[in-house]
Residue frames relative to the residue before (quaternion, step in Angstrom):
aa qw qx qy qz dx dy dz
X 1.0000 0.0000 0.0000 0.0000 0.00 0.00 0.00
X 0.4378 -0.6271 0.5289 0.3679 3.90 -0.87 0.94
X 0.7326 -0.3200 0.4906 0.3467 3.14 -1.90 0.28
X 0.8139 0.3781 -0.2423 0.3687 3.61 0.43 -1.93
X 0.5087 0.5912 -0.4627 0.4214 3.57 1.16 -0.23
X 0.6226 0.4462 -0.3759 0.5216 3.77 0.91 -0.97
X 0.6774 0.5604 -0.3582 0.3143 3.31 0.09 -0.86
X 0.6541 0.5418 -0.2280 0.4760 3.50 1.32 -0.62
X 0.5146 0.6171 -0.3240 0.4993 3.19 1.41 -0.97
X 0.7546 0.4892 -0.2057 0.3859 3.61 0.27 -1.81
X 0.7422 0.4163 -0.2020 0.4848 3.41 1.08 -0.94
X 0.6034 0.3899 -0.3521 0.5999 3.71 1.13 0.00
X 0.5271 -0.5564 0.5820 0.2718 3.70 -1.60 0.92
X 0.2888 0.7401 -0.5648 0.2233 4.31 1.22 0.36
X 0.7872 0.4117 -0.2331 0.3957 3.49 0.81 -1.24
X 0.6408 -0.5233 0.3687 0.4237 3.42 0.81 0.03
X 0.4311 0.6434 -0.4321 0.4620 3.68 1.58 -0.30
X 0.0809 0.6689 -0.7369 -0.0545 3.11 -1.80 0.50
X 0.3232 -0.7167 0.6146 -0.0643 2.74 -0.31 2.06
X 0.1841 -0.6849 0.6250 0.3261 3.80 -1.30 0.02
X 0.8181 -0.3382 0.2667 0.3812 3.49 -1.58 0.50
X 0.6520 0.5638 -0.2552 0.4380 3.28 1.01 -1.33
X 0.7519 0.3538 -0.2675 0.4878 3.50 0.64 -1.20
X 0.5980 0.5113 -0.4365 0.4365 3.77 0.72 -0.91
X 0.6370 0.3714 -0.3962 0.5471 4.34 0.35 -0.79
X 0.6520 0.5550 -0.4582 0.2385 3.47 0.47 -0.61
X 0.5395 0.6833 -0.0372 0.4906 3.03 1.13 -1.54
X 0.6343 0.5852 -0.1654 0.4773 3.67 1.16 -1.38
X 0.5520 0.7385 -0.0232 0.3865 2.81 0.62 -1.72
X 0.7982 0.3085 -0.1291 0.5010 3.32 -0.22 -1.99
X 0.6790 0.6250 -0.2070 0.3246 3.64 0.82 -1.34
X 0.4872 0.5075 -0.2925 0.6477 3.42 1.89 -1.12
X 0.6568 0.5198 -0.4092 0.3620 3.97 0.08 -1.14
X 0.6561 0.5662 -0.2895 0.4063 3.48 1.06 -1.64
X 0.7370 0.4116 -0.2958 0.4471 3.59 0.88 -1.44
X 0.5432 0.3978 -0.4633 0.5763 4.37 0.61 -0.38
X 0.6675 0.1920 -0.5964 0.4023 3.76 -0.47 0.10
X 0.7674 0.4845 -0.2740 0.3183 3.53 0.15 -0.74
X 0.3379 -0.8402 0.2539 0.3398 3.34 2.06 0.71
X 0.4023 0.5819 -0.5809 0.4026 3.41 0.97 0.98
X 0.1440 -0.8904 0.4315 -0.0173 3.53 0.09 1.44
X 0.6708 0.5893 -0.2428 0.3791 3.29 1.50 -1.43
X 0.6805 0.3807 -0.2899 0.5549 3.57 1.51 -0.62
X 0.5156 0.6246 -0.4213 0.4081 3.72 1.21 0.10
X 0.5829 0.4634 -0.3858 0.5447 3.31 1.37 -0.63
X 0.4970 0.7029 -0.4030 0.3107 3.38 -0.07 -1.14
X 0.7046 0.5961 -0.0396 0.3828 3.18 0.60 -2.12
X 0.7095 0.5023 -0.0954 0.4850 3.22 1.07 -1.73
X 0.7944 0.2859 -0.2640 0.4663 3.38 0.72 -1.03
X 0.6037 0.4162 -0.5056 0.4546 3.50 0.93 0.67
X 0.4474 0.6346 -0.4982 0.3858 3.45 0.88 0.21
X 0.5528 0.6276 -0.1901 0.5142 3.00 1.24 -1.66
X 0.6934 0.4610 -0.3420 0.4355 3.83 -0.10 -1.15
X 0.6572 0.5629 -0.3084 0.3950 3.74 1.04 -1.28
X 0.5979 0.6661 -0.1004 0.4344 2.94 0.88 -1.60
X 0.8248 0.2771 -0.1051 0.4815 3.52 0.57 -1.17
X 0.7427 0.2747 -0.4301 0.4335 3.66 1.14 -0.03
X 0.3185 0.7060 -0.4576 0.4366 3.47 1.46 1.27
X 0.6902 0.5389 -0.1179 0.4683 3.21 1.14 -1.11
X 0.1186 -0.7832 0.6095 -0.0324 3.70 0.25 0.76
X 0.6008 -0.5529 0.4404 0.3734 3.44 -1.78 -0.19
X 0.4974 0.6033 -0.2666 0.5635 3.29 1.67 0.10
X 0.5073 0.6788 -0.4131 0.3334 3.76 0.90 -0.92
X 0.8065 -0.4805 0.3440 0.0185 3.44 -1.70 0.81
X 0.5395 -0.5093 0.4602 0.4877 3.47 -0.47 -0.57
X 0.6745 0.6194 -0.1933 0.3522 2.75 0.85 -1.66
X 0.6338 0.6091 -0.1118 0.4636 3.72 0.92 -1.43
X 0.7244 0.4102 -0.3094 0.4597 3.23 1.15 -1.00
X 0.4739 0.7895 -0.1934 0.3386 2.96 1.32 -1.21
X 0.7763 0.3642 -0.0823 0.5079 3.26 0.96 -1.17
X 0.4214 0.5494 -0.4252 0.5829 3.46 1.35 -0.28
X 0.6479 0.4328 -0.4326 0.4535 4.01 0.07 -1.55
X 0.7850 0.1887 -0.4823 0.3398 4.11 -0.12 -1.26
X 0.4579 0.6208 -0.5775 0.2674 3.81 0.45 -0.41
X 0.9263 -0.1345 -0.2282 0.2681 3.12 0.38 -0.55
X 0.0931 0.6201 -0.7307 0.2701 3.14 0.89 1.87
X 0.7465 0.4847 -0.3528 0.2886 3.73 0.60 -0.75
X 0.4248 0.7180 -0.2411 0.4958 3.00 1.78 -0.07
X 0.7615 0.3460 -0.2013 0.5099 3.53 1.07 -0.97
X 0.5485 0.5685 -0.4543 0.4118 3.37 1.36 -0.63
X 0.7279 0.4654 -0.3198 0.3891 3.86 0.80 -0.82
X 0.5967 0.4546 -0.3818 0.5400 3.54 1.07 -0.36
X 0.6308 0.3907 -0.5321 0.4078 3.90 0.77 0.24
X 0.4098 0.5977 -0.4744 0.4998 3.63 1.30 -0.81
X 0.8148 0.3966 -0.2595 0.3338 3.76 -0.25 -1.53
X 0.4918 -0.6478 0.4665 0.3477 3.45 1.30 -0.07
X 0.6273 0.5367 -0.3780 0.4191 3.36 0.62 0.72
X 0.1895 -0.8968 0.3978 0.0404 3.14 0.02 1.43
X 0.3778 0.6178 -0.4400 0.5311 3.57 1.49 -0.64
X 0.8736 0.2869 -0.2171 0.3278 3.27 -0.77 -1.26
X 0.6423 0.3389 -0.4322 0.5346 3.65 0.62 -0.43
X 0.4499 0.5644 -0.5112 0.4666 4.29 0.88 0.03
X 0.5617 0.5817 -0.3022 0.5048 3.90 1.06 -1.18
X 0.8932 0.3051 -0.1985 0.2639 2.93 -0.31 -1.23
X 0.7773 0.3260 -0.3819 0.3789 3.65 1.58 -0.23
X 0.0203 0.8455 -0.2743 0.4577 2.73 1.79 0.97
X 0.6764 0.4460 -0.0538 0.5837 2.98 0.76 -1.68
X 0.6375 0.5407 -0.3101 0.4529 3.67 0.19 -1.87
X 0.7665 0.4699 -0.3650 0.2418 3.38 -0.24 -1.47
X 0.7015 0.3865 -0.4080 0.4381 3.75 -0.08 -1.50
X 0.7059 0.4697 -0.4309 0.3088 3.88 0.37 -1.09
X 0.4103 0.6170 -0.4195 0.5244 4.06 1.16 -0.68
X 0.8263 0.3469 -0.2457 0.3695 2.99 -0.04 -1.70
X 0.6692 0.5869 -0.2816 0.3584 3.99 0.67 -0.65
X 0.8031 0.3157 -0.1786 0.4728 3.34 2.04 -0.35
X 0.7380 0.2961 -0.2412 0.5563 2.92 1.60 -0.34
X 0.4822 -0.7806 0.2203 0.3310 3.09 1.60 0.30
X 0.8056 -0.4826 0.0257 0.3428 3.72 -1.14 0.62
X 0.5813 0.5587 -0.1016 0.5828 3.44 1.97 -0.84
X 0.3450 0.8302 -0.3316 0.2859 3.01 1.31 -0.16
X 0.0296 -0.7855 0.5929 0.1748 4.47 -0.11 0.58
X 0.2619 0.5149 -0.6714 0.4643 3.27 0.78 1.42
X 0.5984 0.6242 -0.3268 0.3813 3.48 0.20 -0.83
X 0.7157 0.4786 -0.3737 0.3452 3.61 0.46 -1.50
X 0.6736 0.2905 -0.4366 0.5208 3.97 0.04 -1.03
X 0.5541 0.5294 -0.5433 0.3429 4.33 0.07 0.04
X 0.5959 0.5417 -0.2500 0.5375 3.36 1.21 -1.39
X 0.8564 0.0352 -0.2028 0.4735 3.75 -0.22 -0.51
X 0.3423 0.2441 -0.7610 0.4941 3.24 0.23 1.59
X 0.5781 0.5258 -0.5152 0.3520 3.86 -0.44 -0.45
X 0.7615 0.4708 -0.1783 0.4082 3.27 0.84 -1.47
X 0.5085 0.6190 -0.2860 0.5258 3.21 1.25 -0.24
X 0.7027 0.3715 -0.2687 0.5441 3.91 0.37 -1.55
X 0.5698 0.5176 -0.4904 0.4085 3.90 0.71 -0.42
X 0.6643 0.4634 -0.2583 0.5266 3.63 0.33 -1.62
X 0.5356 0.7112 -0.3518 0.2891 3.57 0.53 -0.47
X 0.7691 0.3312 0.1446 0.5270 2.44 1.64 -2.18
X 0.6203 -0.6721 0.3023 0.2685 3.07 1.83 0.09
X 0.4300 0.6276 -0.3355 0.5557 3.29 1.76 -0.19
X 0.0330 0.8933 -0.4473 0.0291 3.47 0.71 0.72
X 0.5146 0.5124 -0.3506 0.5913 4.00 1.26 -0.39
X 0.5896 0.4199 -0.3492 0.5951 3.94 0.49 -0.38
X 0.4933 0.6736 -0.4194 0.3563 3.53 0.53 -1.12
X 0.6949 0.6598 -0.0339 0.2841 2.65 -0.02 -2.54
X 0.7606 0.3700 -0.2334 0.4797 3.67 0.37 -1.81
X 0.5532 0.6054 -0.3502 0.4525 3.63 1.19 -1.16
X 0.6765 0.4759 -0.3580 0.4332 3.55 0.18 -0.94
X 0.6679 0.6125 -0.1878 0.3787 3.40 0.76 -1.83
X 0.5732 0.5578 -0.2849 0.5284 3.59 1.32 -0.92
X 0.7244 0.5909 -0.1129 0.3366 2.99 0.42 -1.57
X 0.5873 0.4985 -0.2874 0.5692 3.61 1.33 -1.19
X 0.7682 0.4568 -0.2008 0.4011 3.42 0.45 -1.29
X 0.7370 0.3899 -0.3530 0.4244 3.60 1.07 0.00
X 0.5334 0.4762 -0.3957 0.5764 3.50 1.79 -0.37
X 0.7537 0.3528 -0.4808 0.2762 3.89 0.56 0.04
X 0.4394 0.6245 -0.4914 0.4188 3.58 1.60 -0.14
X 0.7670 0.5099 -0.2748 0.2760 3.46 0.85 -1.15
X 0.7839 0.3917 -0.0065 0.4817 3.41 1.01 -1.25
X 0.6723 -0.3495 0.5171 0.3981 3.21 0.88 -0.81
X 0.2052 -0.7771 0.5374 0.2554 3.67 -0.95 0.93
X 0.5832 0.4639 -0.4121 0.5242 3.78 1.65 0.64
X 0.6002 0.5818 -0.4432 0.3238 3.68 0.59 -0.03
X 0.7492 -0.5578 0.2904 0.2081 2.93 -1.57 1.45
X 0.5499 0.7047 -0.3148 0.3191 3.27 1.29 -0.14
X 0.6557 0.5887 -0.1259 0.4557 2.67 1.58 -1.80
X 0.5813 0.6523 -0.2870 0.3928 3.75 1.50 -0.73
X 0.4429 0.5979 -0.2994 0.5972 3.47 1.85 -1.24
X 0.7503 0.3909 -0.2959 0.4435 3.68 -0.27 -1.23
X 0.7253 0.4144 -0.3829 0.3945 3.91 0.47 -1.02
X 0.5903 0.6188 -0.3760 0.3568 3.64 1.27 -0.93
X 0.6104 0.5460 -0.3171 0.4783 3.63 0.88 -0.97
X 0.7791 0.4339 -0.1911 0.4102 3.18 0.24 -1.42
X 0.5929 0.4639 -0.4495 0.4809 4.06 1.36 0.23
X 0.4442 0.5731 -0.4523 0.5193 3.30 1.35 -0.55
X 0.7594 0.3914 -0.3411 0.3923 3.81 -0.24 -0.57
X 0.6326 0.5482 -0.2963 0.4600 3.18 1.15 -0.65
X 0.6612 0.3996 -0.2593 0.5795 3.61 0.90 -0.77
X 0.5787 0.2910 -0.4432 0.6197 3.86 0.46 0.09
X 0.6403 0.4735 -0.4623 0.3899 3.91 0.00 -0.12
X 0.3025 -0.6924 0.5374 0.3745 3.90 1.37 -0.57
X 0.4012 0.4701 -0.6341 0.4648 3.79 0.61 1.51
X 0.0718 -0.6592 0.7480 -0.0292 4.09 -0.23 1.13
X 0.6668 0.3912 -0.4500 0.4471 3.86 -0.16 -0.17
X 0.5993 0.6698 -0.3071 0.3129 3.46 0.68 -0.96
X 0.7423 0.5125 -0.0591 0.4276 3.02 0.96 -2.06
X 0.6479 0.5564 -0.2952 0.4283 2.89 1.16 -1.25
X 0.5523 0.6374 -0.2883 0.4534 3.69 1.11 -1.56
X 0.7633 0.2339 -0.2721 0.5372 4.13 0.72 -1.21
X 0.8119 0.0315 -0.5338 0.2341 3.58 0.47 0.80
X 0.1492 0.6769 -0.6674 0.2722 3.28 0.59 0.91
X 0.6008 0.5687 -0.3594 0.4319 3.77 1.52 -1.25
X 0.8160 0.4377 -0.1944 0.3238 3.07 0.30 -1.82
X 0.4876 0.6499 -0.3424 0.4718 3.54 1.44 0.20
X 0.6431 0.5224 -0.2631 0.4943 3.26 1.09 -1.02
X 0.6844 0.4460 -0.3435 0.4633 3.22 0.34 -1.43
X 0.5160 0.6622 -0.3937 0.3744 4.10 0.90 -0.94
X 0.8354 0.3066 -0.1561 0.4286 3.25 0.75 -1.42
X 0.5227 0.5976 -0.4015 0.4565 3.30 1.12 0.00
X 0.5791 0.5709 -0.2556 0.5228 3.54 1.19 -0.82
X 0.8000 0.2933 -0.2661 0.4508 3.23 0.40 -0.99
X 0.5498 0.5425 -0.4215 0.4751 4.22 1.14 0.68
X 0.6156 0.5914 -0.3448 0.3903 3.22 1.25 -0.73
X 0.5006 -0.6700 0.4437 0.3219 4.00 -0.84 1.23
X 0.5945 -0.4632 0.5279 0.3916 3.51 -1.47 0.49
């Protein structure tokens, strides 16, 4: 018997289970994660966008932080598979979606935001929409340095991406300039005692 047949079973009230919402997306979720590493993506979606469906007729106009919250990772996990699947539109859609709710709970400064932002920034460059790109990154820098630190190793991750865009944009000085940074900050990191 396949995995996705169980999975249907566990998530439907057929078996006499009564799973709650929480555990069934949970459960959903993990099973979608399991199938993108294992580059079986088409049944990872599947998976995902019923999490999502769960997830979203939980979430009323009345719903929580918390509620919303869970809508945004549904379908950050959503967007991560539609970059796996090559499909940059839709995973552009879906953090699209993610972002304003993040932003509406944890608010605009928020380094929840930053891995949303350069997956966004990614599906753009993806798509060649490189000015959108750009602002995404630009966000993104500017919230991993409020958060961490304008020398933390984090901020190197964020500058490293964002030269890649810069060298496919035909700005070589540019790129070069964020990692000439993200080098520095690298080697500073790597003097600093445990």
């Amino acid at each position: 018997r396949l995995v996705s047949d169980w999975s249907s079973d566990v998530c439907s009230s057929d078996l006499g289970i009564t799973n709650s919402a929480d555990d069934q997306v949970q459960y959903l979720q993990a099973l979608a994660e399991f199938y993108q590493t294992t580059s079986r993506c088409d049944e990872a979606e599947v998976l995902a966008k019923r999490a999502l469906a769960i997830r979203e007729r939980a979430c009323g106009p009345d719903a929580g932080p918390d509620a919303q919250l869970d809508v945004a990772v549904c379908c950050d996990s959503l967007a991560q598979i539609c970059l796996a699947r090559n499909q940059p539109g839709q995973a552009e859609s879906y953090y699209n979606r993610s972002l304003p709710l993040v932003e509406k709970v944890a608010g605009a400064d928020s380094p929840d935001l930053t891995p949303r932002l350069m997956g966004l920034a990614t599906a753009l460059r993806a798509q060649k929409k490189y000015a959108e790109a750009e602002v995404q990154y630009k966000r993104a820098l500017t919230i991993t340095q409020k958060s961490v630190g304008a020398e933390a190793p984090q901020v190197a991750d964020v500058l490293d991406q964002y030269a890649a865009l810069l060298e496919e944009m035909k700005k070589p000085e540019d790129a070069k300039g964020m990692r000439d940074w993200a080098d520095s900050i690298r080697k500073q990191d790597a003097t600093k005692p445990n």
